[in-house]
C-alpha positions, -999 to +999 in steps of 0.1 A: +019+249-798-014+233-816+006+218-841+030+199-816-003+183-794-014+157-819+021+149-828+030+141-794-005+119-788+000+096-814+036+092-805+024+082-770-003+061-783+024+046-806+045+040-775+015+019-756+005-002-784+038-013-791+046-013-753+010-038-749+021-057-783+055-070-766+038-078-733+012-099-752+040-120-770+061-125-743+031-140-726+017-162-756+055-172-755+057-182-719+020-200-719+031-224-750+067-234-731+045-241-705+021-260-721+046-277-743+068-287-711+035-308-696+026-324-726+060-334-730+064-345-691+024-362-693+038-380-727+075-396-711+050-410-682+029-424-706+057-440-725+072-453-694+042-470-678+032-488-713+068-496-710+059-513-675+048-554-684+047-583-663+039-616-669+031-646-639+062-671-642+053-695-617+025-703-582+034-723-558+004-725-538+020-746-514+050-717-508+030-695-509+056-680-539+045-660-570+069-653-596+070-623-618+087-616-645+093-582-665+089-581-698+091-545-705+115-523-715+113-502-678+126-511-644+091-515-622+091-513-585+077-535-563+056-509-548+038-505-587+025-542-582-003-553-570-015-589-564-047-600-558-060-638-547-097-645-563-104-610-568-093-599-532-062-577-525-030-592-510+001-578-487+032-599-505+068-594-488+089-585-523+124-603-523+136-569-540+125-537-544+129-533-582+132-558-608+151-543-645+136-554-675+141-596-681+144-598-645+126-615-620+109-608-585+095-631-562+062-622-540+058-641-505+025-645-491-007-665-480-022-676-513-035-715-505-070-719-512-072-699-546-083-704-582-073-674-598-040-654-587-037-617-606-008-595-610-011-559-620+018-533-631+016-499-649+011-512-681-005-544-678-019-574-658-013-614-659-038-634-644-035-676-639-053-702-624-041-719-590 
């Protein structure tokens, strides 16, 4: 009976190294899919809103009509633009709610009395003089 207790105490501590060794890769595994799957996601919205450009077409200050064009490669919302009338923030009714990329959008809103109107998207701004 003395011979068989070591045998069967490295065999258990054999067991629970090799039992701890597969729980510790299995984890390492799951934390770098996890990590890789973020980057990945933080990466694709990166891409999409340096994909996001504007550009001011045309003000008319006497319509009260600024037009935006896209000149990126994503379709931008018209709730990922903001316009602002000498540095102050203003409410535009959009005549869409998306514009593709070449396309154009159209704000409507109280702009008379400016000198600069600026337009910001995701991955850029356009500013102009009145």
């Amino acid at each position: 009976m003395k011979g068989i207790t070591p045998i069967i105490a490295i065999v258990l501590l054999l067991m629970i190294t090799i039992s701890m060794a597969g729980f510790a890769f299995i984890w390492f595994q799951r934390i770098g899919t996890t990590a890789l799957n973020e980057t990945q996601a933080g990466v694709v919205a990166q891409q999409q809103a340096a994909g996001k450009l504007i550009a001011i077409d045309n003000v008319d200050v006497s319509g009260g009509k600024i037009t935006i064009r896209n000149i990126g490669s994503y379709t931008i919302q018209s709730t990922e633009l903001s316009v602002y009338k000498d540095g102050s923030s203003v409410t535009c009714t959009w005549d869409k709610t998306s514009v593709p990329p070449g396309g154009i959008i159209t704000c409507t809103a109280t702009i008379s009395g400016c000198t600069t109107i600026k337009v910001t998207a995701p991955g850029n701004q356009d500013q102009v003089a009145c």
